[in-house]
N, C-alpha and C positions, 0 to 999 in steps of 0.2 A: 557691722550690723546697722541697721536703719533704726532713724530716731521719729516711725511713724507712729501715730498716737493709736493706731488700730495694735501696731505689732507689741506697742508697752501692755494694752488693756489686755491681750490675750495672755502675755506674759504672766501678769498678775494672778488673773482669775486663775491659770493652771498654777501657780504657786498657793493660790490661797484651796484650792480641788486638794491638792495633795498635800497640804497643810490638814485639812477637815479628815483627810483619809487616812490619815499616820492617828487622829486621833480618836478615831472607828471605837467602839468598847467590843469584844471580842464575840458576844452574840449578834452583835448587829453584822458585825464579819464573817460571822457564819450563815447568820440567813440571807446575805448575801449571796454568800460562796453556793447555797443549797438554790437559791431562784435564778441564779445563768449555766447552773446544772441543768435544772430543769427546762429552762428556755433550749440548751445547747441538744436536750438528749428530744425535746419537741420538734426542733428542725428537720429529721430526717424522716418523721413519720410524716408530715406534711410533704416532704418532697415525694415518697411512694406512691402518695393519694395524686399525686400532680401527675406521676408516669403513668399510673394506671389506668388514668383517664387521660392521656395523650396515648398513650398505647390502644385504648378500645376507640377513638374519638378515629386515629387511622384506621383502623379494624372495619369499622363503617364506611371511611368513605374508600377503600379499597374495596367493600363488597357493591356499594352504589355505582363506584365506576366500571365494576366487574359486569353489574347488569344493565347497567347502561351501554355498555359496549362490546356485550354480546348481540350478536345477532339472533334473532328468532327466528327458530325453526320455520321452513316454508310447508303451508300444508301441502297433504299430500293432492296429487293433480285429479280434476275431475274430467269428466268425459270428454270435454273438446281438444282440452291443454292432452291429455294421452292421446287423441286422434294428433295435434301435431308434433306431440314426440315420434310418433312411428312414423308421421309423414317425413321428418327431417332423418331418419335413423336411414342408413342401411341395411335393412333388412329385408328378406324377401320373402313381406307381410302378402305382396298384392298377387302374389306368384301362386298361393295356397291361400288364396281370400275364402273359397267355394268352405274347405276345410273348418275354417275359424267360425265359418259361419255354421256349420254341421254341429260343431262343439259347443258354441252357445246355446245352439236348442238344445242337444243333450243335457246341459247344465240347468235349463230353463224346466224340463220334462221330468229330471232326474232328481 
């Protein structure tokens, strides 16, 4: 063992600790023993309160990122954007143009 003067002081002081604690009077040993009950049975409700707000604190930013990185719906297209949908489409809109156009006034009349 080393002869440093830190390693004899601590030596002491834990001799003279457990010197004081052999000589405890037996209520002071008990309300002891009843306050690191009570400290031991407080630690786990404190740790609950810590998940449940780490548990809601993710809760948030999963729904933040959830709408953050949705896309938004595109509106629906107005009258030029539908003129070049069917312009790009295969369809044979210009084959029965006369048609389409009969229908609209009936729609328009009716």
């Amino acid at each position: 063992m080393s002869n440093d003067p830190e390693t004899e002081f601590l030596k002491r002081v834990r001799a003279q600790l457990d010197q004081d604690a052999r000589e405890l009077d037996e209520l002071t040993v008990a309300r002891l023993r009843a306050a690191r009950r009570q400290a031991l049975d407080a630690g786990p409700r404190r740790m609950r309160w810590l998940a449940a707000g780490g548990l809601a604190a993710a809760t948030v930013a999963g729904l933040v990122a959830l709408l953050l990185l949705t896309p938004a719906a595109s509106p629906p297209a107005n009258g030029l954007e539908q003129l070049e949908l069917l312009a790009d489409a295969d369809i044979e809109v210009y084959d029965n143009l006369e048609f389409y156009r009969w229908l609209a006034e009936q729609r328009r009349a009716g």
